[in-house]
N, C-alpha and C positions, 0 to 999 in steps of 0.2 A: 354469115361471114363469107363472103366473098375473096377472102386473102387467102384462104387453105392450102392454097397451091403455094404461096409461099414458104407457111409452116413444113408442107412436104418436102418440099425441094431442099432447105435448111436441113430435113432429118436425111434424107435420103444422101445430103453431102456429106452429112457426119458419120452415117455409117459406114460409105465409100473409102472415107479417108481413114474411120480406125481399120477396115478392110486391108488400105495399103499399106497402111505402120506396121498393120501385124505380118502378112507379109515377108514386108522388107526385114523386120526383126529375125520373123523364122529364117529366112533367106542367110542370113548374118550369122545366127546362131549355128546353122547348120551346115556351113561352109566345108570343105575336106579341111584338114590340118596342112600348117605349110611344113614345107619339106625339110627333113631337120640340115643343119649347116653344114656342109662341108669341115672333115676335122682337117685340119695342115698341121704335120708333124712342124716342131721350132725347131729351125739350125743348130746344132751344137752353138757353143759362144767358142770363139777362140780361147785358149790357153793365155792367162796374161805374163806379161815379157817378165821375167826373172828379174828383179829389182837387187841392186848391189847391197850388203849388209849394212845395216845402221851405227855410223860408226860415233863413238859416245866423244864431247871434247871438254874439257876441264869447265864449269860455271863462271859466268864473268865475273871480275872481281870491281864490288861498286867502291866510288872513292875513288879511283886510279885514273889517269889520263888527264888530257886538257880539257878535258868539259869539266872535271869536278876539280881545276884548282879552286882554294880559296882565293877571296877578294884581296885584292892589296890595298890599304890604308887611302890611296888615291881614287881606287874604283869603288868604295866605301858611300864616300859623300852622295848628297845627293845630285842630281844632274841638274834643279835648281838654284844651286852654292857656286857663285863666281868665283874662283881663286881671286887675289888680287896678284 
């Protein structure tokens, strides 16, 4: 076999490269912890503005007014009915 140096070279990459993953992993795993966050106290919220009391007013009374007159004998018909 004459190729051997090939087969080497293949293994000697493959070990290089689980070399570098492992590594890079330890590297990753082992890092210091990040720094905890800054706490920021929240604002108070303002005070909200005094609202004037709910003042109650009588229920509307249905049936009453000019929206709920009844029809008159003329607005009755239909809009297709010519008078003569």
């Amino acid at each position: 076999m004459t190729r051997r140096w090939k087969l080497a070279a293949i293994g000697i990459l493959t070990v290089a490269a689980t070399s570098w993953a492992s590594t890079l992993t330890t590297a990753y795993l082992m890092r210091p912890p990040a720094p905890p966050a800054p706490v920021v106290e929240p604002e108070p919220s303002p005070e909200p503005e005094a609202r004037p009391p709910i003042v109650h007013v009588a229920p509307p009374q249905h049936g009453v007014g000019p929206a709920h007159k009844k029809p008159s004998v003329a607005q009755a018909g239909h809009s297709s009915e010519v008078a003569p």
